[in-house]
N, C-alpha and C positions, 0 to 999 in steps of 0.2 A: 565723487572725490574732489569736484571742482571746490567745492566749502573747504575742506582741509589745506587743498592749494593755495586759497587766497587769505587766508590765516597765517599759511607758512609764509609766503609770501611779504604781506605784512610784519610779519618778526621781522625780517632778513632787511627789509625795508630800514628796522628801525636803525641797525646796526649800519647798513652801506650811509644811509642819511646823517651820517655823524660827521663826513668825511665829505661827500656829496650831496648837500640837501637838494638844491636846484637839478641837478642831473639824475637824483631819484625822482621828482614829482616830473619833470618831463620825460621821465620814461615810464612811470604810472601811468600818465594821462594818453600816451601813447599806445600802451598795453591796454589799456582801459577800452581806447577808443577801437582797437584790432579785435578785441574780443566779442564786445556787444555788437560790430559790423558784420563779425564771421557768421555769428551763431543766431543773431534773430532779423528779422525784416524788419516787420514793424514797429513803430516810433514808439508806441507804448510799452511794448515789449524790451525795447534797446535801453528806456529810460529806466525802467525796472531791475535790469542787467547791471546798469549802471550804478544806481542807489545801493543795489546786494552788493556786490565788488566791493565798493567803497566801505561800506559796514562790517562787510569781513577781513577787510587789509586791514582796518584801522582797528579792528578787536585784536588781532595779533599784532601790530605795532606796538598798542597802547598796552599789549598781555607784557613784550617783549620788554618797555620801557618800565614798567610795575616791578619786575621781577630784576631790572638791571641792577649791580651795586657795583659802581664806580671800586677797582680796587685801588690800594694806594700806589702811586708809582714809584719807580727804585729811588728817586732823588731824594723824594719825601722819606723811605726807610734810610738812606745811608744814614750810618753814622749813629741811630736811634739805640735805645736801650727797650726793649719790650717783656712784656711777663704773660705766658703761654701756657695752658694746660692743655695737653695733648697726647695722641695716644704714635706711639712709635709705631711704622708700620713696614718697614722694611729691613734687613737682617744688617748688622754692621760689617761695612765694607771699606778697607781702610785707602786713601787717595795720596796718592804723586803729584796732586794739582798744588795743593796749600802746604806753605812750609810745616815740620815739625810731622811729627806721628799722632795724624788725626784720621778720624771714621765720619763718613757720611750717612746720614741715615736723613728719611723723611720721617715727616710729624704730619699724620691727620688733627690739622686744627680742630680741639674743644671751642674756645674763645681764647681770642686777644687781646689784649691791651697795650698804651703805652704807660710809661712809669707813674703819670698822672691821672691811669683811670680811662684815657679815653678808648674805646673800643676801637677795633681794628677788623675790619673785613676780608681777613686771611679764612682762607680752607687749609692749604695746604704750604710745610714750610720744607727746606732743606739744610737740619744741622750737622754744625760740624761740632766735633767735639772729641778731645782726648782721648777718653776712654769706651766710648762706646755704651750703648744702652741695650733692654732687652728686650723685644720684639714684641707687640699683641699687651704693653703694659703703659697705663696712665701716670705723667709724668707734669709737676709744674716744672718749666723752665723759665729763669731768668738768663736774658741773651741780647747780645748786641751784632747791630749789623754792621758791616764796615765800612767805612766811610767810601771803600773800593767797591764797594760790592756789586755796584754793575758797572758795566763799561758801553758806553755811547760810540760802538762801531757797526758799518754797513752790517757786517755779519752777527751782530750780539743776539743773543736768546737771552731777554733777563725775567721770564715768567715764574721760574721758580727762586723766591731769594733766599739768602743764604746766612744761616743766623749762627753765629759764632756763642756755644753754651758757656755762659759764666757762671751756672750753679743748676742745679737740677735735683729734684726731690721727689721721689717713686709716689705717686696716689694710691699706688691700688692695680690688683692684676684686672685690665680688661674683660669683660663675661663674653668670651666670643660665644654666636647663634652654631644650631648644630653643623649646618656647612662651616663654618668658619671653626670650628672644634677638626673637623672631618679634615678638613683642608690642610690644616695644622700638623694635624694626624701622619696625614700624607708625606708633607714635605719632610718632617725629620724621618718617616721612613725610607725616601729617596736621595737624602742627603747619606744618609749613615752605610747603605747598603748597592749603591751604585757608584762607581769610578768617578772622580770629581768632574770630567770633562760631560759624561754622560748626565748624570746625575742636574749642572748645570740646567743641561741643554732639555731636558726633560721636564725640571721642576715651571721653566718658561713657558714651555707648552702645554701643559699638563693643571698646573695653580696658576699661572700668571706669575710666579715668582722669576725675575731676572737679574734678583741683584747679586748671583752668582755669576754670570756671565761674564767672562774675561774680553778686554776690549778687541782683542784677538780676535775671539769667537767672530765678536758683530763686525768688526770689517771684514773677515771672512765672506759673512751671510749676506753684507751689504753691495760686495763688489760682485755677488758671485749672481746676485738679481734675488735674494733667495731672505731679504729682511724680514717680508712679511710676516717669516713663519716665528718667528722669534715673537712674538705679537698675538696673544689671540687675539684673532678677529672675527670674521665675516666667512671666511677663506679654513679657519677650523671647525667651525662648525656644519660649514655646506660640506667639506671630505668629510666629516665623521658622520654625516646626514647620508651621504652617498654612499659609503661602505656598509652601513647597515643598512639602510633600507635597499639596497640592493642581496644582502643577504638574506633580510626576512623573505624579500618577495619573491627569490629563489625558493629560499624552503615551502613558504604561502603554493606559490607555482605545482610544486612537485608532491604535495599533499592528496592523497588517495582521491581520484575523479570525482565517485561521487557525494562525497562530503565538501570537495571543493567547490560543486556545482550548487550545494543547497548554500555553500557561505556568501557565494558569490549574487544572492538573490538581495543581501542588504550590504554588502558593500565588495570593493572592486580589490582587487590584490595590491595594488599601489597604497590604495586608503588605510588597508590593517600594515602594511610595512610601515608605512608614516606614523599611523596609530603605536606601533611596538615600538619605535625608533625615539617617538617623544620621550620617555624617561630617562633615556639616556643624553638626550639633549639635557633636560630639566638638570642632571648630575652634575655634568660639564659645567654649566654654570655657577651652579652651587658650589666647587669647588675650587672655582677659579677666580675667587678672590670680591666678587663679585662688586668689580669698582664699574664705574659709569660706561668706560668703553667698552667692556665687555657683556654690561645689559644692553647698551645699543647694540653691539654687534647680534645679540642673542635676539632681539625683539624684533631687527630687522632679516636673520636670516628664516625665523618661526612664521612670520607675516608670508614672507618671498615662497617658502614653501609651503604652508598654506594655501596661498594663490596655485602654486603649481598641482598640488593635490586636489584641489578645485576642479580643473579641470576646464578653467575658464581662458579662452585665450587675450590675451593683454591684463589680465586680471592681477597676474603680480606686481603692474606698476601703479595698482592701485594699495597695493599691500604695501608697495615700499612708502607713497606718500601718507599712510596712517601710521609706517612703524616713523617717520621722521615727523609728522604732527605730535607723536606722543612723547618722542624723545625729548620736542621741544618745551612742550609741557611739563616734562620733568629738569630740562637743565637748556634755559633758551640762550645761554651761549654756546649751545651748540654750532649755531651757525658760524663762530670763528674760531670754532677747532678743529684744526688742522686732523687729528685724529676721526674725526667726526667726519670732515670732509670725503679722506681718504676711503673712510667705509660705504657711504651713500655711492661714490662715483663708481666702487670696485662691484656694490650690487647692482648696481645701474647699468654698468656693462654686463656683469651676468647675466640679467636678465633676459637683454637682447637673444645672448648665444644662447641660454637656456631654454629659450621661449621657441625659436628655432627647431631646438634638440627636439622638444616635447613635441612639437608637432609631426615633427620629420618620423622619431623616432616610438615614444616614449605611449604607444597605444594598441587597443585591441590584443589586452594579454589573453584574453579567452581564445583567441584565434591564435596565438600563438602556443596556447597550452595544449589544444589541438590537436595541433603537428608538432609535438616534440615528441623526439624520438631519441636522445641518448644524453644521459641526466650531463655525464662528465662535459663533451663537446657542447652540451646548450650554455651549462655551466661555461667552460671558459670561454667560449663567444660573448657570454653577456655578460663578462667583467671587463673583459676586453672594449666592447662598447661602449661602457662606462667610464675606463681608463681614458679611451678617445678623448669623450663627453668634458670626462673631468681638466684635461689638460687643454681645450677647447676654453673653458669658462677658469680656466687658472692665468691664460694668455690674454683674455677680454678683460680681465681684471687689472694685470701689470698692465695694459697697453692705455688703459682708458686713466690708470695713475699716474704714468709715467711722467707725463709734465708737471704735475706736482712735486713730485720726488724730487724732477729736477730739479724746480724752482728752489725747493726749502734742501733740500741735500745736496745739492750739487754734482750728481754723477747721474750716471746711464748704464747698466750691466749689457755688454754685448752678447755675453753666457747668458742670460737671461733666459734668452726660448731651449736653452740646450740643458739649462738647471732645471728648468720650471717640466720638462720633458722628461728626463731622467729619474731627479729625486726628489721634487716635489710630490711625484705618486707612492717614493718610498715612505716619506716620512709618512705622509695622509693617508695611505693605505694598508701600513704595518706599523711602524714607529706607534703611529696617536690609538689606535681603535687597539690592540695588543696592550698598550701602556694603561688603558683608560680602563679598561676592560679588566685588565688584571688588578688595578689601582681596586675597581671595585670589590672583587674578589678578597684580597686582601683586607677591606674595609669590613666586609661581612662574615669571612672565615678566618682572617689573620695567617692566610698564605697568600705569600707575590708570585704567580708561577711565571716560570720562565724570564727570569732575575737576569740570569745569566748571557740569554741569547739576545735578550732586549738591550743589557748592557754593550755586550760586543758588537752588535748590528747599528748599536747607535754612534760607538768609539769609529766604526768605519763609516758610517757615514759622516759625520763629522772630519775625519781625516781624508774623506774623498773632495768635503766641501774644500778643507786647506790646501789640498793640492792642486784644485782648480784655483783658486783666488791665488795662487803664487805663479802660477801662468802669466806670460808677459801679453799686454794687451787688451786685458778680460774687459777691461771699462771705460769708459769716456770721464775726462774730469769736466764739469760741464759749468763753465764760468757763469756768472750772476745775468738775465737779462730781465727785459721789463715785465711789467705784470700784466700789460698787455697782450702780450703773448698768451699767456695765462686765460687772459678773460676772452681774448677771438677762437681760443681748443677751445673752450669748454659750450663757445654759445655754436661755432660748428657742430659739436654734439648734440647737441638741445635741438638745431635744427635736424641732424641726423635721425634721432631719436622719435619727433613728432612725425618724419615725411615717413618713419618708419613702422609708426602704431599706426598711421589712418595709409597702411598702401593699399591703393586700389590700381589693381590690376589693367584694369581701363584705361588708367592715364599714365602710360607705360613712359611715354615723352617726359612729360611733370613729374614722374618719381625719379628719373636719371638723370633731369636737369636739380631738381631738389637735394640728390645725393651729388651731385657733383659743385655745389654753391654749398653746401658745406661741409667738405672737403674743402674748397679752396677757401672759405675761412677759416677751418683750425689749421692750415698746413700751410698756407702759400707766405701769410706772415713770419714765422717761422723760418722760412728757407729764405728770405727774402732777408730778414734781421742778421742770419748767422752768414749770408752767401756777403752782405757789405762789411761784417766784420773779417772776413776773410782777406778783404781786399784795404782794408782800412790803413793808414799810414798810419804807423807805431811811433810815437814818443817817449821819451822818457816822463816816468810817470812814478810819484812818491806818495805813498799814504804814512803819514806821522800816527801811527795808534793809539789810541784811549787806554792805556793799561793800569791807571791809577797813578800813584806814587813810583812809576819808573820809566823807563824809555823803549819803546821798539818802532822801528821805520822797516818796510817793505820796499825796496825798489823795483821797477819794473825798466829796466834799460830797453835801449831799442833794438836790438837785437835779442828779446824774448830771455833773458838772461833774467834770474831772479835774485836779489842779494838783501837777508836781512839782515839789518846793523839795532844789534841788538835784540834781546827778547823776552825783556819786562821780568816779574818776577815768577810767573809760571809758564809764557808761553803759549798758556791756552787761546791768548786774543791771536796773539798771530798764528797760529795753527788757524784758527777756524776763516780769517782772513784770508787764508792762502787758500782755503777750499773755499772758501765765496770766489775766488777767484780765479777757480779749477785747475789750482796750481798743484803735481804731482810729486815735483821734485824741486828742491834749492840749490842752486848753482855755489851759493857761498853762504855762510852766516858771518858776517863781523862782528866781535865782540870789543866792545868799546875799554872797558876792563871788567875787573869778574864781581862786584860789587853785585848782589841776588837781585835789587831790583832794576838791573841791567841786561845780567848772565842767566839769574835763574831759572829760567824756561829754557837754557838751550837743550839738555837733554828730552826735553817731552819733543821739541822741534827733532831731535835726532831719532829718535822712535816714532816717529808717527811720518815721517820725511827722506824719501831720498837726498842725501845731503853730498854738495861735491867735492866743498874746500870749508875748514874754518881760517877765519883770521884773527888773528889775535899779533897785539903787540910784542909779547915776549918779553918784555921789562917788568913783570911781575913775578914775584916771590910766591904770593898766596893761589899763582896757576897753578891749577891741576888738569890733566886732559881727562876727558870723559876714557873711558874703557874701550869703547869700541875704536877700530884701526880707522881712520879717517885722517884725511890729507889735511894735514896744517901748515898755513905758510905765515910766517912769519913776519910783521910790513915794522918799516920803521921809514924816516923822512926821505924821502929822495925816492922811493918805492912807486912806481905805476903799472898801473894795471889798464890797458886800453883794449878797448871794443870799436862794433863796427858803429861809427857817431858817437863815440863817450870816450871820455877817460877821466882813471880812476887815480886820484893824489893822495899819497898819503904825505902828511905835514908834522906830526905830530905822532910817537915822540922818537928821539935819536939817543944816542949811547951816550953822547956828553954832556945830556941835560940831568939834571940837578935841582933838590927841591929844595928846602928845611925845612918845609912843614910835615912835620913825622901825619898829623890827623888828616890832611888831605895829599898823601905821598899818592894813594892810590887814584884819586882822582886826577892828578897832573900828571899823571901817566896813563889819562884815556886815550884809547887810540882814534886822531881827527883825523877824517875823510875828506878829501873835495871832488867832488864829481864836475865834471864839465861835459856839457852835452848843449849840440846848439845854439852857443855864445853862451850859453846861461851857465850859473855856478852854484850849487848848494853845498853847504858847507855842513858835517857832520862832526858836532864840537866835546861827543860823550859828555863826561863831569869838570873839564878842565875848569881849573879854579884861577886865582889872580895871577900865580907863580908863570902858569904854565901860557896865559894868557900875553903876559908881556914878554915873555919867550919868544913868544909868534909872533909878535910884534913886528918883528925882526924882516918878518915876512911877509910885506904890506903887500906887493904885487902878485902874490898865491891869495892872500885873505879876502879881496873885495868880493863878495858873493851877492846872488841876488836874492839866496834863501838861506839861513840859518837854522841850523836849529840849536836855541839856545840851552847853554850849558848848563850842567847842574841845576836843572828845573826851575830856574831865573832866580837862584840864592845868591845874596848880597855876596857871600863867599867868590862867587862868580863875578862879580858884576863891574867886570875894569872898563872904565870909559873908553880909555884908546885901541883898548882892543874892537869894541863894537862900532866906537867911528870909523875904523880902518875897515872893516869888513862890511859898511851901512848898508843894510840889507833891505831890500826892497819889502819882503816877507819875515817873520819870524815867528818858529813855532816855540812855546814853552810846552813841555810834557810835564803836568803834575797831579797829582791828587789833588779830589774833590775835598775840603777841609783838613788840608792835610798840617799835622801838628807845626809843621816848620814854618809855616807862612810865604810858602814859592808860591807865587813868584811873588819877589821883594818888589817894594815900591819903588826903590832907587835905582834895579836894574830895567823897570818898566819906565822910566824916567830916561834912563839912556836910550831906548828903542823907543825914541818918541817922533823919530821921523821914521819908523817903518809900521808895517801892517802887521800887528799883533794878534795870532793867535791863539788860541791854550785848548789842551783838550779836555780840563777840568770844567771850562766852558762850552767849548764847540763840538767836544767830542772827537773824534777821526777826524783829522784834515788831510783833504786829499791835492794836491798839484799836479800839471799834466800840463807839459809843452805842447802847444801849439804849432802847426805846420810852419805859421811866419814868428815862430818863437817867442812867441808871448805864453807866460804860462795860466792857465785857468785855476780857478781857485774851487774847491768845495769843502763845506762844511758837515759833518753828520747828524749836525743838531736842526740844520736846512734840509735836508735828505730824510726827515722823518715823515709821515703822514702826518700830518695834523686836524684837531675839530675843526669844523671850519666855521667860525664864528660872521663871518662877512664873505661875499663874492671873490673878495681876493684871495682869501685861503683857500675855497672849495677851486680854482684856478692854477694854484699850484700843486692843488695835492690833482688834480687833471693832468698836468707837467710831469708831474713825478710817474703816475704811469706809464709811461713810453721812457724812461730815463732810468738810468742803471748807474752805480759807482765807477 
């Protein structure tokens, strides 16, 4: 297996070397040099070692660099017009994110283009569109991306982009293969004939279909430790491998003595349970959609069990490194998917526990067919074992994920080992093998049996999951840290892992100092990172967000108080900001005035957020309050609000101010902020336009600040000299869209900010600021904050920086 290793190897090489060239070839030549030391003595033999290695890392570099295609990045789509034949593959599902009554749906890219022909290296798209399309059918579309369409913040996911349909014209119905007919078959039978909440949660685990799932559901599932199952994975097919092949080999077991005796001469009762169990495996997949994660899942739980049917000990970590040579072979970015990762780590710990199980456990059936002595009691003893067994390697699995989870989701289920304990064994052990099972039935005779009990067993479990997730406490929100972190777990494991495959007995000392040096590398950094953030001196701390063509700002006061002023036009950036940020609840939302690309995210922020106070000026006619009962207070000039080291000013606007401009009434009635905190001053200026600007005028000694955030997205509209000399800001942010029609920021109001620090998150992306203990404030950018190629020693230097460094 050492060949497939150093192949793998190689791929993964090609990929870290993008980012790290120099810190990848010094740690080849390091690995290079530990390996041919470990394993042979002599010189010609070491040199021989040497030469393979090399030949096999670099066939899988140079496989991985062959097969790579650069895709386009979001900057390069905004804003583009492209033309797409493609087949729909997912059911339409209508979205709260984008304004107006639009459906989401994916596109399996046919081919791409843009308007002139050139082709485009898309697989997969995300449109949106009007009216909705119909599933499993070939379509040309003509469609444009938005000039907004990603956003350049700490927390942004922009892999999948998002193409807004300007015309669409049916090709032709798809010819799905017989699983894919079968499949089909399936889901409208479960859609039509199960309760919608059931039917959901079933069609997810059952085909892979999830775009029925209500976002309900998956915080549910997510809080309560229990996502996985949403997901086929790795984790569906090892319980559905578990429950049958522990039933066959019951029934195999209890089959008349001496007919058992003569079968037992060519194979062992574990082998023909595996043996009976494979077709069902083989279904499972065929019916589940049979996209890439779920052939890896499938290839590598067939291999894993395999090895364990084998009979050979450590034999499955050989299994697992042919099923991830082969995966590579088929899709060599596997190595930066996140998907991909999660399944390799979750068998990798299985294994461990499994490997264990089998030996402890999982031998000499003839010796125990024996002495059996009463079918029912042997019967539930050895499901029970099983159950053990199975919640043994359901725990190795969450435990050995979990810092990934954290890192990319930001939370921790505390319920975990009590979900994963309780009904994790329900769903795996009746829910899937009953649903699957009858699925087939249905497929071959066209009766579903036991419709009814499946349904209701699965409405209360699902209502058992909501009543735990509505429990105060259940989970950790688990703030953004380095990726550092990340890479000292996983190489503790590694070493874990190796002092675990070669223990020898003998060197009882060397295998407990071995297990105990790595333990103190996945764990002692870790506690060492979060024990100084504990103790850390908190400042006030503002992230300006990237939300396109509107405004939203985050504050973090010093007394852990959260307050967003404003919330773009969906909301969705700063939602996910706040969970990069492991933030649960908001203390306030300020709404500057209700203009959509200001306000209109406040409701997703009110559903998805404990909320404590709105602010709103109260000087608008076109307010309306959201529905739900929440605290509004109403701020006009003279109005403070103070904390422990801040206070909060409102300057802007009063009962006797007065516009004439009927077109910008609403913007001269945004509601301006002034925060003060540790001499410093930031100024929150909403849309105020020139009216409302020489207004404030008035009020030179509130206006000096040392950060701005500039008005009205830096439009001329905006752009009165004496206002900005009075306020001469040390910093200033402009919030706008990337090519946006209007031309913000104007050149004349960037001409007045010409003795401050400019700037924009059409450029910089998220800027973030963070007072200083001796109150100077720090400056970050998210266009700095990204990984980069590293074209020269100085880039692979900061992208070193960036691993120990968090937002």
């Amino acid at each position: 297996m050492d060949i497939l290793l150093y192949f793998i190897y190689g791929a993964a090489l090609f990929y870290f070397s993008k980012f790290f060239p120099y810190t990848g070839l010094i740690v080849s030549v390091c690995l290079l040099l530990l390996i041919s030391l470990h394993k042979y003595k002599s010189a010609s033999l070491k040199l021989f070692s040497i030469v393979f290695i090399i030949i096999l890392s670099a066939t899988g570099f140079f496989y991985a660099k062959l097969s790579y295609i650069s895709p386009p990045s979001p900057s390069e789509l905004a804003g583009s017009t492209i033309e797409v034949r493609g087949i729909i593959k997912s059911e339409k599902i209508s979205s709260s994110i984008y304004r107006g009554a639009v459906f989401l749906q994916n596109i399996q890219v046919i081919n791409a283009s843009t308007v002139d022909g050139e082709k485009l290296p898309l697989k997969e798209l995300r449109a949106i569109n009007e009216t909705g399309l119909d599933k499993d059918k070939v379509y040309y579309f003509r469609g444009r991306f938005s000039r907004d369409g990603y956003s350049l913040n700490p927390s942004s996911n922009n892999n999948l982009p998002a193409l807004y349909v300007l015309s669409s014209e049916e090709m032709g119905k798809y010819v799905p293969d017989f699983f894919e007919k079968t499949r089909l078959r399936l889901n409208d039978f479960i859609k039509s004939s199960f309760s919608d909440a059931s039917s959901a949660f079933l069609l997810s685990i059952i085909t892979g279909e999830r775009a029925f799932l209500t976002s309900e559901t998956k915080n549910a599932f997510n809080v309560t430790g229990l996502a996985h199952i949403l997901s086929i994975s790795g984790s569906h097919f090892g319980l559905l491998f578990i429950i049958l092949f522990s039933c066959f080999r019951i029934i195999f077991l209890y089959l008349p003595y001496k007919l058992l005796s003569k079968l037992t001469i060519y194979v062992t009762p574990s082998q023909i349970a595996g043996i009976m169990t494979a077709p069902f495996l083989v279904f499972y997949l065929g019916i589940s959609s049979m996209s890439i994660p779920t052939i890896r899942a499938f290839i590598m739980i067939a291999f894993f069990l395999a090895g364990l049917l084998i009979g050979r000990k450590g034999f499955w970590l050989n299994t697992l490194v042919i099923a991830a040579f082969i995966v590579l072979l088929i899709e060599p970015t596997a190595v930066t998917d996140l998907s991909a990762q999660l399944s390799f780590i979750a068998v990798l710990c299985i294994g461990i526990i499994a490997e264990r199980i089998r030996n402890e456990q999982w031998h000499d059936d003839m010796h125990k067919v024996k002495e059996r002595k009463n079918l029912f009691s042997d019967s539930v003893a050895f499901v029970l074992m099983n159950l053990k067994h199975s919640l043994l390697i359901s725990l190795a699995a969450s435990a050995g994920t979990a810092p990934l989870v954290a890192y990319h989701f930001h939370y921790f289920s505390l319920v975990s080992p009590l979900t994963n304990l309780l009904i994790t064994p329900l769903i795996g052990f009746l829910i899937l093998p009953f649903t699957l099972i009858s699925s087939l039935i249905y497929l071959v005779f066209d009766i579903f049996p036991l419709i009814s009990l499946i349904d209701k067993f699965t409405l209360f479990i699902l209502g058992l999951i909501g009543d735990i997730a509505g429990w105060n406490y259940i989970d950790i929100k688990i703030p953004a840290f380095p990726l550092i972190l990340i890479i000292a777990f996983y190489i503790g494991l590694l070493i874990f892992l190796i002092t675990n495959h070669y223990n020898d007995k003998k060197e009882r000392k060397g295998l407990v100092l071995s297990y105990a040096v790595a333990i103190l590398i996945a764990i002692l950094p870790i506690l060492i990172y979060f024990g100084f953030k504990l103790i850390e001196t908190k400042g006030l701390a503002v992230t300006f967000l990237d939300v396109g063509q509107g405004d939203s700002s985050v504050v973090e006061l010093s007394d852990n108080r959260i307050i967003v002023i404003d919330t773009g036009k969906t909301g969705y950036q700063a939602s996910e900001y706040l969970r990069y940020r492991g933030v649960k609840s908001i203390d306030a939302i300020a709404i500057s005035h209700m203009q959509s690309d200001h306000a209109g995210g406040i409701g997703y922020l009110l559903n998805n957020f404990k909320v404590g106070e709105i602010w709103v000026s109260g000087f608008e006619d076109s307010f309306k309050m959201p529905e739900q009962a929440f605290k509004y207070r109403k701020l006009a000039r003279g109005d403070t609000i103070s904390g422990n080291g801040y206070k909060i000013n409102v300057l802007h606007p009063y009962d006797e101010f007065y516009t004439n401009k009927t077109k910008g009434e609403e913007n001269n009635f945004s509601l301006v902020l002034s925060i003060t905190s540790n001499g410093n001053k930031f100024l929150f200026s909403g849309d105020i336009e020139i009216e409302a600007q020489e207004d404030l005028s008035s009020m030179e000694q509130h206006l000096k600040s040392n950060v701005l955030k500039v008005p009205h997205h830096g439009s001329k509209s905006s752009g009165h000299e004496i206002f900005y000399r009075m306020v001469s800001p040390e910093i200033a942010i402009i919030s706008a869209g990337r090519r946006n029609p209007h031309g913000h920021p104007h050149h004349e109001t960037l001409w007045m900010l010409r003795g401050s620090r400019v700037l924009r998150t059409d450029i910089d992306g998220a800027v973030g600021l963070k007072e200083m203990p001796d109150g100077s404030i720090s400056i970050k950018t998210c266009s700095e904050f990204q990984f980069k190629e590293a074209q020269k020693i100085d880039d692979e230097i900061s992208n070193i920086k960036r691993l120990f460094t968090v937002w």
